[in-house]
N, CA, C and O of each residue as an XYZ file, in Angstrom:
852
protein
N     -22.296     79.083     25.075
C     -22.276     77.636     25.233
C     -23.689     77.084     25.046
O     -24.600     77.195     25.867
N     -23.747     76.527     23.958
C     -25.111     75.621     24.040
C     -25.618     74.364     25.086
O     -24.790     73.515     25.418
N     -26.959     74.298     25.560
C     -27.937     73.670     26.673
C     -27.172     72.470     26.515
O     -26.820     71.979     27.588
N     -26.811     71.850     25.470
C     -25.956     70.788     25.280
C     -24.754     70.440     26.128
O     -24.679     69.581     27.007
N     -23.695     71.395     25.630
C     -22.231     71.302     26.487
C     -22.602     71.699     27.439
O     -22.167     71.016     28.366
N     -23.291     72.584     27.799
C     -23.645     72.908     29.124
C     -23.520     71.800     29.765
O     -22.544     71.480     30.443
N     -25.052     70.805     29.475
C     -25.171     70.145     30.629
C     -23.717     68.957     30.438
O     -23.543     68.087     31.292
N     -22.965     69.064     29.469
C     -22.015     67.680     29.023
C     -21.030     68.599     30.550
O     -20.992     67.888     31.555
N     -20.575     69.503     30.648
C     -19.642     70.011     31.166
C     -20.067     69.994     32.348
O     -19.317     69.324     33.058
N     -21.102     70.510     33.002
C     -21.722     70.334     34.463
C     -21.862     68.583     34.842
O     -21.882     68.570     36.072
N     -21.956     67.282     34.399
C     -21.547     66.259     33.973
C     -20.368     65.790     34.764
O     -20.354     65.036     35.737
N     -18.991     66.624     33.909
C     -17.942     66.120     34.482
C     -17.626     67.045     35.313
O     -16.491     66.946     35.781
N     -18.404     68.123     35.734
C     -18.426     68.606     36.666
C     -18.399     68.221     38.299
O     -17.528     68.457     39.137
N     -19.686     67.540     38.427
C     -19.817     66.654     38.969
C     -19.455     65.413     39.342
O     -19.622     65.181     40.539
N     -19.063     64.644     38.759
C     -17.955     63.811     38.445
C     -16.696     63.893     39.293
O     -16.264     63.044     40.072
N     -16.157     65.172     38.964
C     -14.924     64.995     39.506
C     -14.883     65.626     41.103
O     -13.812     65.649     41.710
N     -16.182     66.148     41.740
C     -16.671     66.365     42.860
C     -16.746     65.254     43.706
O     -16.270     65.128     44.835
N     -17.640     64.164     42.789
C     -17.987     63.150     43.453
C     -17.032     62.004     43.520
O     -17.313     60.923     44.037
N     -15.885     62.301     42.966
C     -14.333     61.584     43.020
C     -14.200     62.168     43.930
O     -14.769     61.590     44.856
N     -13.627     63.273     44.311
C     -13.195     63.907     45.601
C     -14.028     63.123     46.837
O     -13.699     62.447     47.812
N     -15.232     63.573     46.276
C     -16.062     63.218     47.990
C     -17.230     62.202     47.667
O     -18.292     62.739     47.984
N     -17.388     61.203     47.264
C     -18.236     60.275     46.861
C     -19.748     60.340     47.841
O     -20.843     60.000     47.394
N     -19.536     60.794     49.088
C     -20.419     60.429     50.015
C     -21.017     62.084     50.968
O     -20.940     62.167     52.194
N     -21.462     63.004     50.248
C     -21.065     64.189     50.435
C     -22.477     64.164     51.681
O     -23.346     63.314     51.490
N     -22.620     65.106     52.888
C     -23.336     65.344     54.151
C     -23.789     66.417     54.485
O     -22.760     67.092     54.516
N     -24.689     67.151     54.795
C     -24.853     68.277     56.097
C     -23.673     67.928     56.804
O     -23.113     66.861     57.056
N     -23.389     69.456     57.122
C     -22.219     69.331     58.460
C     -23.221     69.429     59.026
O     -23.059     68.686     59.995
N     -24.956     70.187     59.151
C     -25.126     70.415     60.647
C     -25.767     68.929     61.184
O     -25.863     67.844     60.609
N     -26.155     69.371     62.531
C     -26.494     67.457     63.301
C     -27.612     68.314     63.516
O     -27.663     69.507     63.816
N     -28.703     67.270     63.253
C     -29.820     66.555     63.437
C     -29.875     65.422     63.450
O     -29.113     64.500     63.159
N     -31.053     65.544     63.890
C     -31.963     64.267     64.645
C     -32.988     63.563     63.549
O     -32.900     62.389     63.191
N     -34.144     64.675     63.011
C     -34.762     64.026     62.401
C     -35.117     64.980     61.414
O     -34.094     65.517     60.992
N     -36.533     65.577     60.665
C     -36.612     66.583     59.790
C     -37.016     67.790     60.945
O     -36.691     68.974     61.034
N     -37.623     67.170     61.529
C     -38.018     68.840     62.536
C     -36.311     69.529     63.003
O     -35.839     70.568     62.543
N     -35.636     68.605     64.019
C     -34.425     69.010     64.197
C     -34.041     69.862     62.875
O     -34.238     71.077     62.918
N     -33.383     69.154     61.446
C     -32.815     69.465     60.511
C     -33.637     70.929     60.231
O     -32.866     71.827     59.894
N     -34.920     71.283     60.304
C     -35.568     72.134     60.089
C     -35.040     73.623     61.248
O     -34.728     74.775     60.948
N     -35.107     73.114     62.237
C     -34.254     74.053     63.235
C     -33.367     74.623     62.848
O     -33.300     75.822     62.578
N     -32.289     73.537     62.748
C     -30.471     73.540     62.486
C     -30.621     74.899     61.334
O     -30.169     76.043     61.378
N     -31.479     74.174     60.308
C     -31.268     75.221     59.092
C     -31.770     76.882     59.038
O     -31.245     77.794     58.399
N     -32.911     76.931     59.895
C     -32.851     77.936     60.345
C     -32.034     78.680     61.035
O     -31.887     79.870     60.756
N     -31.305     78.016     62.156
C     -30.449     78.540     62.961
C     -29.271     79.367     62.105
O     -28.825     80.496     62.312
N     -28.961     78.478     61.158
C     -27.818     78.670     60.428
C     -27.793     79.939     59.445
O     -26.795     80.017     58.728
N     -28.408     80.573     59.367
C     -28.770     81.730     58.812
C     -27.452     82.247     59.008
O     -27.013     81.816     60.074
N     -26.368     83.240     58.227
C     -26.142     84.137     59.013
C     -25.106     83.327     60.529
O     -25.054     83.891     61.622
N     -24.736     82.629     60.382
C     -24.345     82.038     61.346
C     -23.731     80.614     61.033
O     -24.492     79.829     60.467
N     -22.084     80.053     61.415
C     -21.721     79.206     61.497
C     -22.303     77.451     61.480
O     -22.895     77.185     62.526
N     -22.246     76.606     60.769
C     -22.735     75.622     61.036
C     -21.652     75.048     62.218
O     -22.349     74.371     62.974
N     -20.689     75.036     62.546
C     -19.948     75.017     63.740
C     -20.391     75.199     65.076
O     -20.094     74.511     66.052
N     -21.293     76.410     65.012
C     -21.552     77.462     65.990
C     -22.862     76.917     66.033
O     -23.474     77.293     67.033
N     -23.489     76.170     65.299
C     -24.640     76.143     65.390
C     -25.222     74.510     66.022
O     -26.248     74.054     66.528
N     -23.991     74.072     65.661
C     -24.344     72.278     66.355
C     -23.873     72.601     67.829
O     -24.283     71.801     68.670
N     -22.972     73.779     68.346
C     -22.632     73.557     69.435
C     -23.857     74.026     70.209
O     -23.748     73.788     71.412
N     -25.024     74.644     69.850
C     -26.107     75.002     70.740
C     -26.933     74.172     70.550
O     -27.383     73.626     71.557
N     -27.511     73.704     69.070
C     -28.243     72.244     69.056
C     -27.850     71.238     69.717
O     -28.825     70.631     70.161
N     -26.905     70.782     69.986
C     -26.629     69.439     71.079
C     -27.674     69.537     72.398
O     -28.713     68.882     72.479
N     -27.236     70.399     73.318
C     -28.230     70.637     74.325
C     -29.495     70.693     74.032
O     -30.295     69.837     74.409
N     -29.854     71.870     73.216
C     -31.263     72.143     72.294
C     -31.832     71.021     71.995
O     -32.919     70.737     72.499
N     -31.311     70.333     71.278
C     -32.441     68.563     70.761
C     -32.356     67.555     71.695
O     -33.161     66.624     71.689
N     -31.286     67.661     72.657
C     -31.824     66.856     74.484
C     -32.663     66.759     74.515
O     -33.320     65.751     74.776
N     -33.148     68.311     74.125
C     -34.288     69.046     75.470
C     -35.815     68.823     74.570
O     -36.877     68.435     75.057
N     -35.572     69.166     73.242
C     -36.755     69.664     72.372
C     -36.290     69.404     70.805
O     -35.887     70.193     69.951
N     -36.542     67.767     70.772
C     -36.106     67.200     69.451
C     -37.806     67.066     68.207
O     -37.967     66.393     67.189
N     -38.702     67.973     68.886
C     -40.189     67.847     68.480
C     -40.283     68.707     68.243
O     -39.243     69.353     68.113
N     -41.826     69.504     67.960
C     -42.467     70.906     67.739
C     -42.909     70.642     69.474
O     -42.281     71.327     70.282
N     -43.909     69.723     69.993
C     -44.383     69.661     71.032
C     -43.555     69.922     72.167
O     -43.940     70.658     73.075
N     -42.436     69.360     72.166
C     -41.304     69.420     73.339
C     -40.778     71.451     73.115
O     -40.699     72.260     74.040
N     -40.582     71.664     71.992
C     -40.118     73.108     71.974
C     -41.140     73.655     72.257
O     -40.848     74.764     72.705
N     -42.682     73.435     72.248
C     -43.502     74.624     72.691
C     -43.672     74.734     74.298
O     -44.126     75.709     74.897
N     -43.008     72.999     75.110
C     -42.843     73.420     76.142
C     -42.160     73.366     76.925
O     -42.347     73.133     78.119
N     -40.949     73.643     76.183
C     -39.526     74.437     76.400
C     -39.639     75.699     76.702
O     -39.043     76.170     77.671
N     -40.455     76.455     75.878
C     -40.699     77.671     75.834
C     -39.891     78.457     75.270
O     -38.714     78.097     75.256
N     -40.195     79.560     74.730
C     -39.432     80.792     73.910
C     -37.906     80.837     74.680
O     -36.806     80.392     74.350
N     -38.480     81.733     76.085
C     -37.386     82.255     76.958
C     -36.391     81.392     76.918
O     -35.281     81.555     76.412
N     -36.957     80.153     77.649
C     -35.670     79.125     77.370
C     -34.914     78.768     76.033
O     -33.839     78.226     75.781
N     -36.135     79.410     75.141
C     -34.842     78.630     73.804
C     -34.199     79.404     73.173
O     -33.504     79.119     72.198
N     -34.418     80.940     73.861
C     -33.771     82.012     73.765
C     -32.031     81.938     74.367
O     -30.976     82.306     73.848
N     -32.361     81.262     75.732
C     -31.285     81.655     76.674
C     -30.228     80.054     75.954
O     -29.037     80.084     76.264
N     -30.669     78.880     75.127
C     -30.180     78.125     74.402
C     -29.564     78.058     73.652
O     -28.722     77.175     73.490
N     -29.935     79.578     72.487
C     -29.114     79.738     71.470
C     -28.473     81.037     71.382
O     -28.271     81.419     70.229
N     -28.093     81.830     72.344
C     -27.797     82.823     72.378
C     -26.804     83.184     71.864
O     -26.729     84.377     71.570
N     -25.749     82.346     71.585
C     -24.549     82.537     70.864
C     -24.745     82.514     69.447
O     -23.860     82.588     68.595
N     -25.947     82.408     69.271
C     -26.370     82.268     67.620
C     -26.677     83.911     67.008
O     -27.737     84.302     67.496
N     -26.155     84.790     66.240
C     -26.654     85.595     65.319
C     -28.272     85.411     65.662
O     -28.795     84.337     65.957
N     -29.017     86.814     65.548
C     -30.479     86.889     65.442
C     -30.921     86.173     66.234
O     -32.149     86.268     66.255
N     -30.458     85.335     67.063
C     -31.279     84.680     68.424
C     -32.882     84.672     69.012
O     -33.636     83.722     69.222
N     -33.085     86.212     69.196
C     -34.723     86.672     69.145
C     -35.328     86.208     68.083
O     -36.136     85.309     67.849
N     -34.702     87.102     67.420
C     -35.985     86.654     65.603
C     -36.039     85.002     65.552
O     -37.060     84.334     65.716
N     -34.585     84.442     65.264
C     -35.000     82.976     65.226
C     -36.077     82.343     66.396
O     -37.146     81.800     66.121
N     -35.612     82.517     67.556
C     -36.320     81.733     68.443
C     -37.821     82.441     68.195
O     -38.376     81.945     69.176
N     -38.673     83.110     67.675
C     -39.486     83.701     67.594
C     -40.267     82.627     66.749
O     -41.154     81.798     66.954
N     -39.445     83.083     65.631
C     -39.734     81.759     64.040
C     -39.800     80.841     64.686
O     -41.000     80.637     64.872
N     -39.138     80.009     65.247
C     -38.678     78.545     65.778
C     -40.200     78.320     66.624
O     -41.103     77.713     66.048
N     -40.363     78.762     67.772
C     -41.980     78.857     68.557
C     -42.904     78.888     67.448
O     -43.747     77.991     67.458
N     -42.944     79.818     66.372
C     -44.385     80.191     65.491
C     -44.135     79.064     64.442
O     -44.967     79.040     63.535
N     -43.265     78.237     64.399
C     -43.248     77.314     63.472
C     -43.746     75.782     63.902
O     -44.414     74.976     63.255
N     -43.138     75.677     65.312
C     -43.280     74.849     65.889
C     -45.254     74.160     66.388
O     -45.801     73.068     66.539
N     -45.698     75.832     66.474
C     -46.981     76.022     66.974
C     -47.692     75.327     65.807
O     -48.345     74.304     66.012
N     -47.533     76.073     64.122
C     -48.292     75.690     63.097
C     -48.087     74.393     62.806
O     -49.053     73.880     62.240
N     -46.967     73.524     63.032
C     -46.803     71.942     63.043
C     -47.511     70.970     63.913
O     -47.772     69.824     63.549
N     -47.803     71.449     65.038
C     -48.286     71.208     65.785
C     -50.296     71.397     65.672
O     -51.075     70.686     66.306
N     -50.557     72.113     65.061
C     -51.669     72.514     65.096
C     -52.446     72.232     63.209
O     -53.602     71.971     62.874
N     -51.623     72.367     62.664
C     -51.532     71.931     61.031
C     -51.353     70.602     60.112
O     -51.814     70.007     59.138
N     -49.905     70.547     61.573
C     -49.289     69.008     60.528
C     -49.106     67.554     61.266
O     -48.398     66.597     60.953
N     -49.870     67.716     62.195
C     -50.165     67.060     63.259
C     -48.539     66.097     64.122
O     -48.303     64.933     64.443
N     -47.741     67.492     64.189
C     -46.246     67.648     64.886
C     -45.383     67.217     63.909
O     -44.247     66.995     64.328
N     -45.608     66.984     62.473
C     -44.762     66.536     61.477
C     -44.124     67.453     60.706
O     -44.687     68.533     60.886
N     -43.287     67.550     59.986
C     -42.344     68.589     59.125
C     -43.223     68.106     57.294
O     -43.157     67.000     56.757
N     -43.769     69.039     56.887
C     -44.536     68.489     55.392
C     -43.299     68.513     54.517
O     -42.371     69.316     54.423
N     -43.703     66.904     53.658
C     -42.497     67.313     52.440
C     -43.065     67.708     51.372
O     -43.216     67.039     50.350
N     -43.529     69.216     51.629
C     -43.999     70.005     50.484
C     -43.268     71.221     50.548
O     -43.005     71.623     51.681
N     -42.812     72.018     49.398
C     -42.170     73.356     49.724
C     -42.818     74.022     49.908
O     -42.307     74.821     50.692
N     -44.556     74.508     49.488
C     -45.386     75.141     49.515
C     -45.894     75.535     51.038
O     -46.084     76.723     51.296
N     -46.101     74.563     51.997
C     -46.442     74.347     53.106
C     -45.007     74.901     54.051
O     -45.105     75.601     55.060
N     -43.532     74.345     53.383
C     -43.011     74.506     54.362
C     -42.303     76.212     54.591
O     -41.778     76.661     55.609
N     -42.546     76.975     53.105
C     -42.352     78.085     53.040
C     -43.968     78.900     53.781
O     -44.284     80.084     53.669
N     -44.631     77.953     54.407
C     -45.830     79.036     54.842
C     -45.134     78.948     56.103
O     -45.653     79.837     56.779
N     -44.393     78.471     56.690
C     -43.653     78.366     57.900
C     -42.933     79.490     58.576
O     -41.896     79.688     57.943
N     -43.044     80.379     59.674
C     -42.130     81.439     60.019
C     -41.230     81.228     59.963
O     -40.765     80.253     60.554
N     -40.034     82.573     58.726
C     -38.844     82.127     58.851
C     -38.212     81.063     58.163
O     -37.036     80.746     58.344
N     -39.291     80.299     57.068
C     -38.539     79.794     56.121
C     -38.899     80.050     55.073
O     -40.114     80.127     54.894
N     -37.902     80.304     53.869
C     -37.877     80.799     52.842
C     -37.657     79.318     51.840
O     -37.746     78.155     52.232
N     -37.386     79.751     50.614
C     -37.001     79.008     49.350
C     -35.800     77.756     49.827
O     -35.952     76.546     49.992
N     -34.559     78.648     49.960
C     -33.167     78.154     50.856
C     -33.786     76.886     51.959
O     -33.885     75.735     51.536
N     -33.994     77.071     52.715
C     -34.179     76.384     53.903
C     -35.337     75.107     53.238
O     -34.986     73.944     53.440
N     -36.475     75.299     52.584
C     -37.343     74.291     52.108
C     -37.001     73.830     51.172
O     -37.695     72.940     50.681
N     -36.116     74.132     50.704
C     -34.939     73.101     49.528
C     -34.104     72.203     50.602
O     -34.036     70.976     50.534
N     -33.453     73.031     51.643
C     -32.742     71.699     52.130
C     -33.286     70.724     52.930
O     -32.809     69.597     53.070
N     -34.339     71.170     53.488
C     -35.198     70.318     54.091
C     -35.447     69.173     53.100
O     -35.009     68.074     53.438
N     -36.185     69.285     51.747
C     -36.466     68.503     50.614
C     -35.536     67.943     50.427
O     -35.635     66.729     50.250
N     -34.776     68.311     50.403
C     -33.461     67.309     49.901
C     -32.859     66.588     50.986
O     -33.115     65.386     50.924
N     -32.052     66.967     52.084
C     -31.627     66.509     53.282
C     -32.796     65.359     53.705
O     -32.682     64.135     53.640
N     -33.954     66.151     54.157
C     -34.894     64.622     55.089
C     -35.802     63.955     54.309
O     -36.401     62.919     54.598
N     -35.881     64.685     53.179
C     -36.471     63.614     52.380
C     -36.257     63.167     50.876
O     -37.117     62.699     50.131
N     -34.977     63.402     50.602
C     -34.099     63.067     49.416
C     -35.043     63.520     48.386
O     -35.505     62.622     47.682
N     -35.505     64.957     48.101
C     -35.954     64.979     46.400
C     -34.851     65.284     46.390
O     -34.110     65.499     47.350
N     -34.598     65.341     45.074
C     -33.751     66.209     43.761
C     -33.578     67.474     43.578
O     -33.132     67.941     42.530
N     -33.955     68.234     44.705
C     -33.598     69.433     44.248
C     -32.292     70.304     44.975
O     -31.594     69.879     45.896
N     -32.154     71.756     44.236
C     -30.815     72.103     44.789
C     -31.277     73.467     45.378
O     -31.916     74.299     44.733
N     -30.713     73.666     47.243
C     -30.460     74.423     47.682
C     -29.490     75.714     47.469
O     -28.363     75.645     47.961
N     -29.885     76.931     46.735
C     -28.561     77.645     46.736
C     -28.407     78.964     48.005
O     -28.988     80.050     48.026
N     -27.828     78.632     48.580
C     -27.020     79.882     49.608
C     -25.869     80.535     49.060
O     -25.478     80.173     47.950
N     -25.349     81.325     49.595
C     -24.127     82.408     49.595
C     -23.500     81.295     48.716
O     -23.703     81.226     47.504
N     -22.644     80.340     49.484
C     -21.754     79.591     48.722
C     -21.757     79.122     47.414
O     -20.894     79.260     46.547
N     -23.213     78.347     47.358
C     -23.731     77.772     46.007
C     -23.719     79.067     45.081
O     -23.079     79.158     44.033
N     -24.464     79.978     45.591
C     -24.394     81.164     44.711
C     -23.267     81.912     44.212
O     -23.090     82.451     43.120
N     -22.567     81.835     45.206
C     -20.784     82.240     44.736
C     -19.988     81.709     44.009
O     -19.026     82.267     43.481
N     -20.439     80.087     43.861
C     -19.646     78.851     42.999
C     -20.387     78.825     41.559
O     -19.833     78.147     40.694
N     -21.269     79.320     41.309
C     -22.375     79.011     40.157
C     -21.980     80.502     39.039
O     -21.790     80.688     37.838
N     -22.010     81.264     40.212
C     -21.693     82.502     39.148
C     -19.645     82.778     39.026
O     -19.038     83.363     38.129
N     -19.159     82.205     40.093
C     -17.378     82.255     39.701
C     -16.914     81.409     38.614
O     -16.086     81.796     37.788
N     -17.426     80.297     38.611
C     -16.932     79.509     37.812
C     -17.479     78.970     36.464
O     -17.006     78.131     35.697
N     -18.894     79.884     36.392
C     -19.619     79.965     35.077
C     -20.396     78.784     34.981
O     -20.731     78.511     33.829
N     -20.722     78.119     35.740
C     -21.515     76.859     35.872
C     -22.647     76.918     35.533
O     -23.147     76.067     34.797
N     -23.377     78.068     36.061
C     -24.472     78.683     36.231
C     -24.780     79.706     36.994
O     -25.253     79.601     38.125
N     -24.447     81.089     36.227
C     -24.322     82.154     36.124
C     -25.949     82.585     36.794
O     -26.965     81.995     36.428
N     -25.954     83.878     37.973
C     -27.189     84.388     37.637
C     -27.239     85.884     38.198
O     -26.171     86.421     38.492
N     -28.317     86.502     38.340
C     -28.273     87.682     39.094
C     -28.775     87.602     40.792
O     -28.542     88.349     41.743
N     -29.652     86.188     40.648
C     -30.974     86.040     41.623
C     -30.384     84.699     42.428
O     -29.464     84.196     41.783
N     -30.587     84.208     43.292
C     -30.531     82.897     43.991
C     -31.662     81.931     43.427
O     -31.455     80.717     43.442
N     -32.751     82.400     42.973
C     -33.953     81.777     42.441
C     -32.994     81.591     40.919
O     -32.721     80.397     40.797
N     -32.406     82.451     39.719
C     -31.818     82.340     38.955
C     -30.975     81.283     38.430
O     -31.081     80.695     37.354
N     -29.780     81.068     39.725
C     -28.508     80.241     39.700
C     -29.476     78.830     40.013
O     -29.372     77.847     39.279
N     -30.216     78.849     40.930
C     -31.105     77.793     41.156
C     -31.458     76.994     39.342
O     -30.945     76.071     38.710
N     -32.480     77.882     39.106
C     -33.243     77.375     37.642
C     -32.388     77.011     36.647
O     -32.695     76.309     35.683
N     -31.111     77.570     36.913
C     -29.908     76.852     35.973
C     -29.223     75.511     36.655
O     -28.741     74.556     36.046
N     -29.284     75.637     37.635
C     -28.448     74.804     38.228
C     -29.081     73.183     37.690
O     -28.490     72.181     37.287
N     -30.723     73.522     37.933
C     -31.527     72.366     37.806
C     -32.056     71.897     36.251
O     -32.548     70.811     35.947
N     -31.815     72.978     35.436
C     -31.928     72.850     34.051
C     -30.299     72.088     33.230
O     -30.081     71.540     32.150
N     -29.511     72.414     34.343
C     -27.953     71.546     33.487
C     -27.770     70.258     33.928
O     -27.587     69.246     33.250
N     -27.851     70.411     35.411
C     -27.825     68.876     36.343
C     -27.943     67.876     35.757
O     -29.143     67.815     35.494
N     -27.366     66.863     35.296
C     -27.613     65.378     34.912
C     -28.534     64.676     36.153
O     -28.193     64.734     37.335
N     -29.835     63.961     35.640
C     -30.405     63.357     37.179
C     -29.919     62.197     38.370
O     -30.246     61.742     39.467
N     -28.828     62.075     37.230
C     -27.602     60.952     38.346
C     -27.466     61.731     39.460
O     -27.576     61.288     40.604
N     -27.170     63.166     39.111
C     -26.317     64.133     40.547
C     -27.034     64.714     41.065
O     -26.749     65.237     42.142
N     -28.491     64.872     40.374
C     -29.086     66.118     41.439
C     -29.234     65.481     43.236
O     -28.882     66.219     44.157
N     -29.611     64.517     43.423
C     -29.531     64.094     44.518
C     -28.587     64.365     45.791
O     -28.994     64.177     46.937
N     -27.237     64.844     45.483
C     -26.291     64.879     46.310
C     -25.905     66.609     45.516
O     -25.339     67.432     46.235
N     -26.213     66.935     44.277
C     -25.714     67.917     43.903
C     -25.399     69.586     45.063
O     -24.596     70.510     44.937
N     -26.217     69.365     45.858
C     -26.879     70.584     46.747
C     -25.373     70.637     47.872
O     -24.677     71.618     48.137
N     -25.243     69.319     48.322
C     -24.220     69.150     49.100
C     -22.629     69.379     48.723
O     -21.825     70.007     49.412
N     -22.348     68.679     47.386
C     -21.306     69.140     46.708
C     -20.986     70.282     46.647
O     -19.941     70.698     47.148
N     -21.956     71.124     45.921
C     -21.404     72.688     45.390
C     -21.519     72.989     46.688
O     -20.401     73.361     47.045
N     -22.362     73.035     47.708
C     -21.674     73.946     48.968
C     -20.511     73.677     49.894
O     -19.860     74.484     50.558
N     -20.387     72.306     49.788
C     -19.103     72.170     50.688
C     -18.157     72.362     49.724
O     -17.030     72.245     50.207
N     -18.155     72.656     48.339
C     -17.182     73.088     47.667
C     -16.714     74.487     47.698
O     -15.522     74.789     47.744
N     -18.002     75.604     47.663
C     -17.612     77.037     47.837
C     -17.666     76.954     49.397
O     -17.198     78.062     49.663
N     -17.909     76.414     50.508
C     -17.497     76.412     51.664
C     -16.303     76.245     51.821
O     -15.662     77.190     52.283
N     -15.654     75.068     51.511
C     -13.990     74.922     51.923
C     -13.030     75.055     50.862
O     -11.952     74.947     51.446
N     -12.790     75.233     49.588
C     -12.637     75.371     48.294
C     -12.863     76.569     48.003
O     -12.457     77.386     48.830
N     -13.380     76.961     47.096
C     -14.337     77.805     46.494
C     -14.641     79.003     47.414
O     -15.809     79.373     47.540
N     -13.228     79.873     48.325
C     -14.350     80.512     49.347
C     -14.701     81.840     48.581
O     -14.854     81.936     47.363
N     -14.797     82.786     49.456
C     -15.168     84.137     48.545
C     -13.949     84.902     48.671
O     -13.648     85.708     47.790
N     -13.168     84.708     49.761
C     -11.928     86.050     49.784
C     -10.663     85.606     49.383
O      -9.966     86.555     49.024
N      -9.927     84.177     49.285
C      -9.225     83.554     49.092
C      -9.396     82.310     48.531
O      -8.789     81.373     49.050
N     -10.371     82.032     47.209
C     -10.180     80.775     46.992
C      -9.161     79.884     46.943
O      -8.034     80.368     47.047
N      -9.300     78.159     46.749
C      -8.117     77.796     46.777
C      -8.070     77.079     45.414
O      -8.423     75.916     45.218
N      -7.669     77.788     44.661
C      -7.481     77.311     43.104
C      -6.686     75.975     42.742
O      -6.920     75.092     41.917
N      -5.550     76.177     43.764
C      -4.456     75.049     43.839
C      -5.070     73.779     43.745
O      -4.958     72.825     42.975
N      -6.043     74.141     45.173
C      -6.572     72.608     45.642
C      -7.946     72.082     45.031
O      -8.533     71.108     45.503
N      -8.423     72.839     43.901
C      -9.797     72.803     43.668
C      -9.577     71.654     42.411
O      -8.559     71.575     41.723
N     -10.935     70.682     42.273
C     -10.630     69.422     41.299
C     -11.636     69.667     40.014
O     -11.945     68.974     39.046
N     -11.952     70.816     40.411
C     -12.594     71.187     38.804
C     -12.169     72.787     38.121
O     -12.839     73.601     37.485
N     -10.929     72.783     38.527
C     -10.304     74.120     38.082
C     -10.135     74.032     36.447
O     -10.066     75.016     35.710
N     -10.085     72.748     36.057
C     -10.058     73.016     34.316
C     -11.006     73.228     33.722
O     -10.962     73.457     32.513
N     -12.435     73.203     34.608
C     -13.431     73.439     33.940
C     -14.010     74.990     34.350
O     -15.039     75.460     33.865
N     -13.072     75.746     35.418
C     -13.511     76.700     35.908
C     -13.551     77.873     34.870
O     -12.701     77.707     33.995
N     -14.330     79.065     34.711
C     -14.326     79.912     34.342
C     -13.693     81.572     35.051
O     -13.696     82.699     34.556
N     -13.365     81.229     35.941
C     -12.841     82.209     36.817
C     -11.457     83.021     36.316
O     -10.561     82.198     36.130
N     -11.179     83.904     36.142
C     -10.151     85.105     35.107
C      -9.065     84.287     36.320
O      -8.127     83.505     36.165
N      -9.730     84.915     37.610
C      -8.282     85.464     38.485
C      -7.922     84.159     39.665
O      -7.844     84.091     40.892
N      -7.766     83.237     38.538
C      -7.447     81.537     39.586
C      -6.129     81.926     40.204
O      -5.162     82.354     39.575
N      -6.188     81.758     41.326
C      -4.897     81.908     42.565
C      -3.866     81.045     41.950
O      -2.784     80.879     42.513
């Protein structure tokens, strides 16, 4: 397929996403970018479900870097405990909180460079930050995105950095804005990995997938 149809087809790709869901969201809740910065960490590996039910209490208490450093670890240990990796995160969460505090004078940077010097955040997480709290254009890919890009031939890759550089090389710049949100709540509830739902999916004519349910 030439760079052309490509991007003509990713297009009405989009399109018929944004018919479905015109107004697409984070499921997780936050507060502000530090919160959102949490949430997304939290979410590793772990339910966004599961993960607003411990943030509620959590951003009561410590909706800052300043308020979480004196919250303290222990406590924000015994906060999210129902969360996957609990230690490690709350570890990250303190050593992140500290360098904001001491770096960014308690602010979340909208730079990826800065926010990947952050414990515990990677590529993933400083994409959604960028996009979520401060609307660039770019696209977050996780499990899902990555599962929807290479099933349905959208944008095929080996790498998450890969499906990414395609994703953003086909994108029309009408969609990149909301694009990040679409494709994941699409391979989230749609699009899953063990049972997709082919039936219910609104871009199945454009799908590439052999074995549509």
């Amino acid at each position: 397929m030439t760079a052309a149809a490509s991007r003509k087809r990713a297009d009405r790709f989009y399109a018929l996403l944004a018919e479905a869901n015109p107004a697409p969201r984070s499921e997780l809740d936050y507060r502000n970018p530090y919160t959102l910065l949490v949430a997304v960490l939290l979410s590793a590996q772990a339910t966004d479900t599961g993960v607003n039910k411990a943030t509620g209490p959590l951003f009561d208490a410590a909706d800052e870097p300043a308020k979480m450093l004196a919250l303290g670890e222990t406590r924000l240990k015994e906060m999210i405990k129902t969360i996957g990796l609990f230690n490690t995160k709350a570890r990250n969460i303190m050593g992140l909180s500290h360098l904001l505090v001491d770096g960014h004078g308690g602010r979340v940077p909208n730079d990826r460079a800065a926010l990947e010097a952050l414990p515990g955040v990677g590529r993933k997480t400083a994409n959604v930050v960028l996009n979520v709290a401060f609307g660039e254009p770019v696209i977050a890919v996780d499990t899902h995105v990555f599962r929807l890009g290479n099933r349905t031939g959208l944008a095929p890759g080996k790498t998450p950095l890969e499906v990414e550089r395609k994703l953003d090389e086909i994108t029309p710049p009408k969609w990149k804005r909301h694009a990040h949100h679409w494709l994941i709540l699409h391979g989230r509830h749609v699009c899953k990995a063990r049972k997709p739902r082919c039936g219910d999916c609104v871009v199945r004519e454009l799908c590439q997938y052999e074995a549509k349910t």
